[in-house]
VOPAGU-2260 file (C-alpha; in pm, 1 decimal, decimal comma):
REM VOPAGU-2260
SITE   aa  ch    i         X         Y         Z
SITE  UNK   A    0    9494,4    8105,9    6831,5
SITE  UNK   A    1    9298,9    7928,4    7133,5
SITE  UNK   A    2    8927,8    8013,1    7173,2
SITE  UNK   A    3    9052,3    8240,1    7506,6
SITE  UNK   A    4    9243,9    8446,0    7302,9
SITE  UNK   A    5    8971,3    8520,4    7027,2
SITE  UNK   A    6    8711,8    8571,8    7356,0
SITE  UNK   A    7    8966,8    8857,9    7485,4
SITE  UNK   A    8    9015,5    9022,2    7107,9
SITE  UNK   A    9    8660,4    9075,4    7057,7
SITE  UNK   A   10    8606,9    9157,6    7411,9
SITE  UNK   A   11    8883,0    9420,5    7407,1
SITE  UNK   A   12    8727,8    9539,1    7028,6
SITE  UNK   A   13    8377,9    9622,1    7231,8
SITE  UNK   A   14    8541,3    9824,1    7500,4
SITE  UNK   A   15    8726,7   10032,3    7251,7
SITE  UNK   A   16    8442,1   10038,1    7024,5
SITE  UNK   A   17    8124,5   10128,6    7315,9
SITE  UNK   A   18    8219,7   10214,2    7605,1
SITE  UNK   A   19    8520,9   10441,3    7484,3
SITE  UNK   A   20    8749,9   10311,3    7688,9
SITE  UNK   A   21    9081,2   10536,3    7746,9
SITE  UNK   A   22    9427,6   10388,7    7528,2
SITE  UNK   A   23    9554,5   10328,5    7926,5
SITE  UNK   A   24    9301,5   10142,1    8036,6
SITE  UNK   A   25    9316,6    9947,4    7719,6
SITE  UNK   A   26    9677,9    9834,7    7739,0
SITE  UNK   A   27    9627,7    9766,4    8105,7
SITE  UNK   A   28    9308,4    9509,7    8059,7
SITE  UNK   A   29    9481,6    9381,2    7722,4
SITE  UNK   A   30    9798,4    9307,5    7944,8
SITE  UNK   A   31    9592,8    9165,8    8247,5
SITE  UNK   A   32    9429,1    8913,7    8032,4
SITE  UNK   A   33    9697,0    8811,0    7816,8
SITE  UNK   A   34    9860,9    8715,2    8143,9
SITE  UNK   A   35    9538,9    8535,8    8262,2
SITE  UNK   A   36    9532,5    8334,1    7901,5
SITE  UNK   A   37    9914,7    8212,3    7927,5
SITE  UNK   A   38    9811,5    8108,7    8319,9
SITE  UNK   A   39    9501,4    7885,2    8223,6
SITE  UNK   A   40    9657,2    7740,4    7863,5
SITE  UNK   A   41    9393,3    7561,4    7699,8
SITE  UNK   A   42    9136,1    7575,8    7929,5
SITE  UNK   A   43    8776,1    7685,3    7793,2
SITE  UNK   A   44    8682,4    8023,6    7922,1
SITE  UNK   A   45    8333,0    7824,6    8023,7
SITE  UNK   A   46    8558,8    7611,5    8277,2
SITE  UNK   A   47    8731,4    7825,7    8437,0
SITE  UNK   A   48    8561,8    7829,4    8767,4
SITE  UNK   A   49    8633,4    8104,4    9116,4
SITE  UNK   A   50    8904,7    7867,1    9253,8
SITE  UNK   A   51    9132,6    7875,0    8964,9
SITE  UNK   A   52    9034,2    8296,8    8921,4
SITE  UNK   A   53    9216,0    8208,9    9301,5
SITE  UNK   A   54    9512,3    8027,9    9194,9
SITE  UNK   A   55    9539,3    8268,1    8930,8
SITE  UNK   A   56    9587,9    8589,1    9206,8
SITE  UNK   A   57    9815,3    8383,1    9444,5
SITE  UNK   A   58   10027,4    8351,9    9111,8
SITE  UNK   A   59   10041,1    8714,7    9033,8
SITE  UNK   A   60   10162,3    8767,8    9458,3
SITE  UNK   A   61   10427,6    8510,3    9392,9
SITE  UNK   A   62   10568,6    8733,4    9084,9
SITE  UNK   A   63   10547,4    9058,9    9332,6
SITE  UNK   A   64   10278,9    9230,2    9229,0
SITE  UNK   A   65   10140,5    9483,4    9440,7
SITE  UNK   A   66    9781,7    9481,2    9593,9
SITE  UNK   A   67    9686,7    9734,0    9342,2
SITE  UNK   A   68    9762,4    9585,9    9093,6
SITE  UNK   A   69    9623,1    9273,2    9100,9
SITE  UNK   A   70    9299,5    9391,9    9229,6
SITE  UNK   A   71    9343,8    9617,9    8889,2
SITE  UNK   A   72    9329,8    9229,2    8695,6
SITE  UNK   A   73    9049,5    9110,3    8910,4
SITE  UNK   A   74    8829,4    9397,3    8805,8
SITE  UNK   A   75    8940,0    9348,6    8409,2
SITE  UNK   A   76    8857,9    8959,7    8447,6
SITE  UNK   A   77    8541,2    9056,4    8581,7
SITE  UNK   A   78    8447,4    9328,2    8349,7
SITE  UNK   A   79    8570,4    8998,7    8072,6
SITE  UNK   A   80    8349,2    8739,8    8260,1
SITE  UNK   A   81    8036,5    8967,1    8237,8
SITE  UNK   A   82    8095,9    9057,0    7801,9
SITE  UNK   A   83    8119,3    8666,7    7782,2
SITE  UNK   A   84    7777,9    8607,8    8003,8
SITE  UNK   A   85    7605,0    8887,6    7758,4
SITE  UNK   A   86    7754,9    8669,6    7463,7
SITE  UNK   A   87    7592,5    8376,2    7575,6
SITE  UNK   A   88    7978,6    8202,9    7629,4
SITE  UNK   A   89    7931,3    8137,5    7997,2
SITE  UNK   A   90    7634,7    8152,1    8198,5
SITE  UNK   A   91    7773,4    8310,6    8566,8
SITE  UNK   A   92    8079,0    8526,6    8652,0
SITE  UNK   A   93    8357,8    8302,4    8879,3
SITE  UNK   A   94    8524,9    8646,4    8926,5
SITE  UNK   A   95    8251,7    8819,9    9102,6
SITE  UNK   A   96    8291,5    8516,6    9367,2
SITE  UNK   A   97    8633,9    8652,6    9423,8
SITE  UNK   A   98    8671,4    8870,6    9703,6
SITE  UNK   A   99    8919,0    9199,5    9601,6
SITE  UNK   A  100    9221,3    9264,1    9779,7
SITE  UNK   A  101    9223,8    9505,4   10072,8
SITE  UNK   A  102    9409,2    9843,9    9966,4
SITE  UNK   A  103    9563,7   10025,9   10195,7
SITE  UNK   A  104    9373,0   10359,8   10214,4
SITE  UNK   A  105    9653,0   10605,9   10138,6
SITE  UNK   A  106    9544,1   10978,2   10085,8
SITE  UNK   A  107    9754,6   11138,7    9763,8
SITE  UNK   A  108    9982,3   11429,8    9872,5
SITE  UNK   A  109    9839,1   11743,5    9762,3
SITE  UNK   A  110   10026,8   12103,4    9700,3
SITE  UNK   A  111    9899,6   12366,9    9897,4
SITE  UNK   A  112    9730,8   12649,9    9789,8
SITE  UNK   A  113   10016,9   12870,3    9832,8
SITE  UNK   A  114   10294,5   12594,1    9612,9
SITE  UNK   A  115    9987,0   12621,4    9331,3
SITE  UNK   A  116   10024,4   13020,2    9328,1
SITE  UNK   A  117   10385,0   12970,8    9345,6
SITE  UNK   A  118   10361,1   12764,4    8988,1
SITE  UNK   A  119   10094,4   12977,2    8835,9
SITE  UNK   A  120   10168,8   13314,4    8959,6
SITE  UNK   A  121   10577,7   13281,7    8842,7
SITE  UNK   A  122   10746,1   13279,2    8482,6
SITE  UNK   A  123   10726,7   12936,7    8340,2
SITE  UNK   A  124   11078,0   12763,7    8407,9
SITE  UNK   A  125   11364,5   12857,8    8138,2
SITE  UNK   A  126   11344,4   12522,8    7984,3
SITE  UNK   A  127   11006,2   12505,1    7911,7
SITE  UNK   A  128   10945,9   12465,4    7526,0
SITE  UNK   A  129   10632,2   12630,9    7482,5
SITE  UNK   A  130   10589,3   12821,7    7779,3
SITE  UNK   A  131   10187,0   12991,9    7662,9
SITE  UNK   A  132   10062,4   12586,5    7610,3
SITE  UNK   A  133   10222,4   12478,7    7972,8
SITE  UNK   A  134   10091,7   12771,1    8182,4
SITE  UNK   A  135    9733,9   12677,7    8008,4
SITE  UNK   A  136    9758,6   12352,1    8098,6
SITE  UNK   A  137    9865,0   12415,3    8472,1
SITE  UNK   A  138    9525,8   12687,2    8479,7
SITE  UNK   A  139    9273,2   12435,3    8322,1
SITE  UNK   A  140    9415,1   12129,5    8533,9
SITE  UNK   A  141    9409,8   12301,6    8857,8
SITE  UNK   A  142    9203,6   12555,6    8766,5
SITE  UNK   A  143    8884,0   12322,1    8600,2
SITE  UNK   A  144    8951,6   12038,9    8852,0
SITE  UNK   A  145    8928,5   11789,2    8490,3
SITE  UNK   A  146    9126,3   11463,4    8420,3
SITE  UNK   A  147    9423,0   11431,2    8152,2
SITE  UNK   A  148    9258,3   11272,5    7915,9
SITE  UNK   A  149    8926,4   11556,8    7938,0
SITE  UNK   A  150    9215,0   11823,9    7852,2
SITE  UNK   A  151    9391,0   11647,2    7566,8
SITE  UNK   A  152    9035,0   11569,0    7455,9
SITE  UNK   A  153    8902,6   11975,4    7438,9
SITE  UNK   A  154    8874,8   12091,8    7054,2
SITE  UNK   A  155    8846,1   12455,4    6976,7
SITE  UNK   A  156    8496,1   12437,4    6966,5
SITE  UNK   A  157    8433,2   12352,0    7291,5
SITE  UNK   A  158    8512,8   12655,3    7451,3
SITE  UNK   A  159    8268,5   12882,2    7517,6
SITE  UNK   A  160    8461,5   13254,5    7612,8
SITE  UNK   A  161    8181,6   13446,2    7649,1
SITE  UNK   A  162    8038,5   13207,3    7896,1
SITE  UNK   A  163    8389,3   13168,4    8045,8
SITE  UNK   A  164    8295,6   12751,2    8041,6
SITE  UNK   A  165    8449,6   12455,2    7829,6
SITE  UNK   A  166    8229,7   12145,9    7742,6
SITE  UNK   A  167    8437,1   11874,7    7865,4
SITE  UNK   A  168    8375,9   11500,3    7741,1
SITE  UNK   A  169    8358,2   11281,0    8074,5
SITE  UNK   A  170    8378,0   10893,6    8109,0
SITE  UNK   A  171    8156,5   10714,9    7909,7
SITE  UNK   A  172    8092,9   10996,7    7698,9
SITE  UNK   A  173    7947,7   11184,1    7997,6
SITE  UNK   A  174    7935,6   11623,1    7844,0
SITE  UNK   A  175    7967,1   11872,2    8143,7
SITE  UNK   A  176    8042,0   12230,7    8110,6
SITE  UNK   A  177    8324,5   12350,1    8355,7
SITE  UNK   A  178    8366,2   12722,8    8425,5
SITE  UNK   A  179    8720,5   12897,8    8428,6
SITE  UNK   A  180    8796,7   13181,0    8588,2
SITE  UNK   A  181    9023,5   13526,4    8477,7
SITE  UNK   A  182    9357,7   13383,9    8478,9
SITE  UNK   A  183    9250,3   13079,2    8275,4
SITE  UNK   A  184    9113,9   13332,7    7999,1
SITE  UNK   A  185    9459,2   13527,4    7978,9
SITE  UNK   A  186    9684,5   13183,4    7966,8
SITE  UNK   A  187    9402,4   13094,9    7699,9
SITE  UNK   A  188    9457,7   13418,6    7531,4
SITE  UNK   A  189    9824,4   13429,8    7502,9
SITE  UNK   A  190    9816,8   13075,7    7409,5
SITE  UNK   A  191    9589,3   13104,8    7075,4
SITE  UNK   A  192    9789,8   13281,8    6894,0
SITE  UNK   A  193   10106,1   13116,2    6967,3
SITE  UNK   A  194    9935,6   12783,2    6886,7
SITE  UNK   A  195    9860,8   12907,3    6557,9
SITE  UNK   A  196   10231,3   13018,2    6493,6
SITE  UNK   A  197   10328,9   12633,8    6601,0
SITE  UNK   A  198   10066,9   12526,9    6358,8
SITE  UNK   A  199   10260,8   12756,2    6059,1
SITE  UNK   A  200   10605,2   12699,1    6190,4
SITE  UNK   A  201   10477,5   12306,6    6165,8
SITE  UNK   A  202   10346,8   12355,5    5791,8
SITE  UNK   A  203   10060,8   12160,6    5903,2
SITE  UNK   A  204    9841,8   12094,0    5631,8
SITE  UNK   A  205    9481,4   12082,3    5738,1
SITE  UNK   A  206    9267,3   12187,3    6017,4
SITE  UNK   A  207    9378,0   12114,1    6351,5
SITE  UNK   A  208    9106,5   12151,2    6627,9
SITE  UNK   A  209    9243,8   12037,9    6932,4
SITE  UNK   A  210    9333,3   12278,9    7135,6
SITE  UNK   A  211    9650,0   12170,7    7293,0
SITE  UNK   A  212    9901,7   12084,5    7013,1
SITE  UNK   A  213   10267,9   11966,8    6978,6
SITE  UNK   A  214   10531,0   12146,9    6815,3
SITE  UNK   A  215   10512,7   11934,4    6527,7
SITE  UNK   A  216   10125,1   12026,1    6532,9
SITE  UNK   A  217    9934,6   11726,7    6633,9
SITE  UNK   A  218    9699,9   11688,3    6928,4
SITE  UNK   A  219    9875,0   11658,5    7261,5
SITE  UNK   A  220    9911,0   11301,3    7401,9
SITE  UNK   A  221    9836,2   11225,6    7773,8
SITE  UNK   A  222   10131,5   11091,3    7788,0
SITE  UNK   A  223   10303,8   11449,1    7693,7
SITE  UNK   A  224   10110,2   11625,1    7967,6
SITE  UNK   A  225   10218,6   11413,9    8266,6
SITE  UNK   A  226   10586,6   11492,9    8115,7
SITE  UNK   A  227   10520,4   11780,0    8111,4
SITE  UNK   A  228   10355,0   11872,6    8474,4
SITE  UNK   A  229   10618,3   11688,0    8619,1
SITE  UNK   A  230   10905,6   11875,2    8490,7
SITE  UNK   A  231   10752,3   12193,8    8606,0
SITE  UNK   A  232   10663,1   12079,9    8949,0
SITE  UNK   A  233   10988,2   11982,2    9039,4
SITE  UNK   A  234   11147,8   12297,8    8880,6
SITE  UNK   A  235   10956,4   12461,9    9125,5
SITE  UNK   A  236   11065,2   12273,0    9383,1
SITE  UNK   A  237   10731,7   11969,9    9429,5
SITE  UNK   A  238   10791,7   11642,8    9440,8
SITE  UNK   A  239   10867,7   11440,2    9129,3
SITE  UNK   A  240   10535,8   11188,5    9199,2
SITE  UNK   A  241   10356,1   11517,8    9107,8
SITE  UNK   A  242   10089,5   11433,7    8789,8
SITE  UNK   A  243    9788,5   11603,6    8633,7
SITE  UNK   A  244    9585,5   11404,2    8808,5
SITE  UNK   A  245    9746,0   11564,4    9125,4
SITE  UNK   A  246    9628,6   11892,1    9027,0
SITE  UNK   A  247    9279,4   11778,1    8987,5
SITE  UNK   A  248    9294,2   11617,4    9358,2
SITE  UNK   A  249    9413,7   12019,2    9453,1
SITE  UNK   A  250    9133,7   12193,6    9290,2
SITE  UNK   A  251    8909,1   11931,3    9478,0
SITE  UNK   A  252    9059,5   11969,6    9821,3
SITE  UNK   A  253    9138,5   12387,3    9779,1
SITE  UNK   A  254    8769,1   12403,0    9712,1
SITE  UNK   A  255    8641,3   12256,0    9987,3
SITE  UNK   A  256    8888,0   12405,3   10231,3
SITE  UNK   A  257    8790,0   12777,3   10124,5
SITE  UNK   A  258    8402,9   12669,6   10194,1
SITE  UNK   A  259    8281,7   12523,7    9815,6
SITE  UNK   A  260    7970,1   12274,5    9885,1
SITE  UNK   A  261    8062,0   11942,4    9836,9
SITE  UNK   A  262    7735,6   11868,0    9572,7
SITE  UNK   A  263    7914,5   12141,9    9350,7
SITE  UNK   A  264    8289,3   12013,4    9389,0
SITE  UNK   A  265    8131,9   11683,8    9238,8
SITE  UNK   A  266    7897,8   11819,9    8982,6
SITE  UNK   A  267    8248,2   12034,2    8877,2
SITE  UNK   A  268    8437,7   11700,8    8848,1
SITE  UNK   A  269    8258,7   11505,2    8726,4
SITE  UNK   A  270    8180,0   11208,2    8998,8
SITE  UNK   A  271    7904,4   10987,1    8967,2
SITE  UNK   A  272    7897,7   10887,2    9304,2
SITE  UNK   A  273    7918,1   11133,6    9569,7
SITE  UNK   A  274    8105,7   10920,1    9781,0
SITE  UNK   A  275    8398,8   10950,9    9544,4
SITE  UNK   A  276    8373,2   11352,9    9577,6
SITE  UNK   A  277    8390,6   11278,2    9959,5
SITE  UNK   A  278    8761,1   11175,4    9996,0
SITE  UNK   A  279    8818,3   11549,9    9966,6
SITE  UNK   A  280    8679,9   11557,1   10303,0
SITE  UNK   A  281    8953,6   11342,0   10413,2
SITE  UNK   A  282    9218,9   11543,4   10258,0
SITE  UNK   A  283    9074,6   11865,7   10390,1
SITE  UNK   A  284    9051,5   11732,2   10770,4
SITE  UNK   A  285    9392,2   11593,4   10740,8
SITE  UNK   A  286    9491,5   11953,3   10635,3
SITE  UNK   A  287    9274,2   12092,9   10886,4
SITE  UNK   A  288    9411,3   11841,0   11165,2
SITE  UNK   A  289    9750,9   11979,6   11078,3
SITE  UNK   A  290    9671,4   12343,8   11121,2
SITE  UNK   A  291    9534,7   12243,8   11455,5
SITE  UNK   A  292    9801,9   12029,9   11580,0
SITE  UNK   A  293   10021,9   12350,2   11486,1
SITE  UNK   A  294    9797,1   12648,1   11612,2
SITE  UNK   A  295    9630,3   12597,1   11884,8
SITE  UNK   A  296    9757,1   12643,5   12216,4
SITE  UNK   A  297    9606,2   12341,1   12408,2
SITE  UNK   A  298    9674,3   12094,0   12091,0
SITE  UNK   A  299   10052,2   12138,3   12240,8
């Protein structure tokens, strides 16, 4: 194995290892850089300099990869550039000397209020497997604003009823309590017990504690949950690009439309930068635009 490779293992190793890095962001860096390796061959990481980082992005165009994407590899090589400067294996970055590809700024499509009630106020479709864990995880998606891997991640312990809150583990590590409301309690309450019936019907031996289980009574893969979502969304008649993540862009934009302060809507998410909570504004002028286009007499 050439010295790259090793360089990428043990970088790859820390990320999993301290900064907790999610299984898809894993695969996605371990993919980007394995790519990156094959492109330089034997050429010492210390040699690489910004021109061939260059060559290296006009490759990945050639092969038809989108703008997003390879502005995805740029940030893993340098996230990879800066582990090998704190290992003493290269004293500057060449990636940071790379500029990142413009993105087009494209706002997500986000259900209204009303095609949210229309999911969560109606019988889960006929298909649905387990009908009490899918309306739960349509009220603590949309309902709790949090990510798909914060849901898969809540154990029974981190729900606080009485309260009506749920610690939820953040990005690097980050704890925040979210509240839920009355609805979430009830699809939490008709869920428990049908959880532990999968858990019996499963014969799983040993305590399970995460909350959201299969029916062969494991913990609940992200993976699942976007299945999941988007089989329910387009039985009720959403598009199919409809994800969790989606639903958290709803709860985001709902909330400011019906007056929520936009310090809150982050502190509820989770943002560390405000500016990130601030694209609901977008999404709730766009919406507001709309209504205005449509109403008002002299917008005609």
């Amino acid at each position: 194995m050439k010295k790259l490779e090793k360089h990428i293992g043990s970088f790859l190793r820390t990320m999993r290892a301290e900064r907790d890095a999610s299984p898809h962001t894993l695969r996605a860096y371990a993919n980007d850089l394995a790519r990156f390796s094959a492109f330089v061959g034997e050429t010492d990481a210390a040699k690489i300099d910004h021109l061939a980082i260059r060559r290296f992005l006009s490759h990945l165009y050639d092969q038809n990869l989108s703008k997003t994407s390879v502005a995805r590899t740029l940030a893993a090589l340098r996230s990879f550039y800066r582990w090998l400067a704190r290992e003493g294996e290269v004293e500057q970055n060449p990636a940071a000397l790379v500029s990142t590809p413009r993105l087009p700024k494209k706002l997500p499509r986000v259900p209204t209020i009303e095609e949210m009630n229309g999911i969560l106020d109606a019988p889960m479709p006929e298909h649905t497997s387990f009908p009490e864990r899918e309306r739960l995880i349509f009220e603590l998606l949309y309902g709790c604003g949090i990510r798909n891997s914060e849901l898969v991640g809540i154990q029974l312990d981190d729900i606080r009823l009485s309260n009506e809150a749920i610690l939820i583990r953040g990005k690097g590590k980050k704890e925040r309590y979210v509240p839920f409301g009355e609805t979430a309690r009830e699809a939490l309450t008709a869920y428990l017990p049908a959880r532990q019936q999968a858990l019996s019907d499963a014969k799983k031996k040993g305590p399970t504690r995460a909350l959201l289980v299969n029916q062969r009574g494991g913990p609940l893969t992200t993976r699942s949950v976007g299945r999941i979502v988007k089989a329910i969304a387009v039985a009720k008649g959403l598009p199919p690009d409809v994800h969790p993540h989606t639903l958290r862009h709803a709860f985001g934009t709902h909330m400011l439309e019906e007056g929520a302060d936009l310090r809150a809507i982050q502190e509820l998410l989770g943002h560390e930068r405000l500016s990130t909570t601030q694209r609901y504004t977008q999404l709730s002028m766009k919406h507001v635009m709309a209504v205005y286009d449509k109403s008002h007499p002299r917008a005609k």
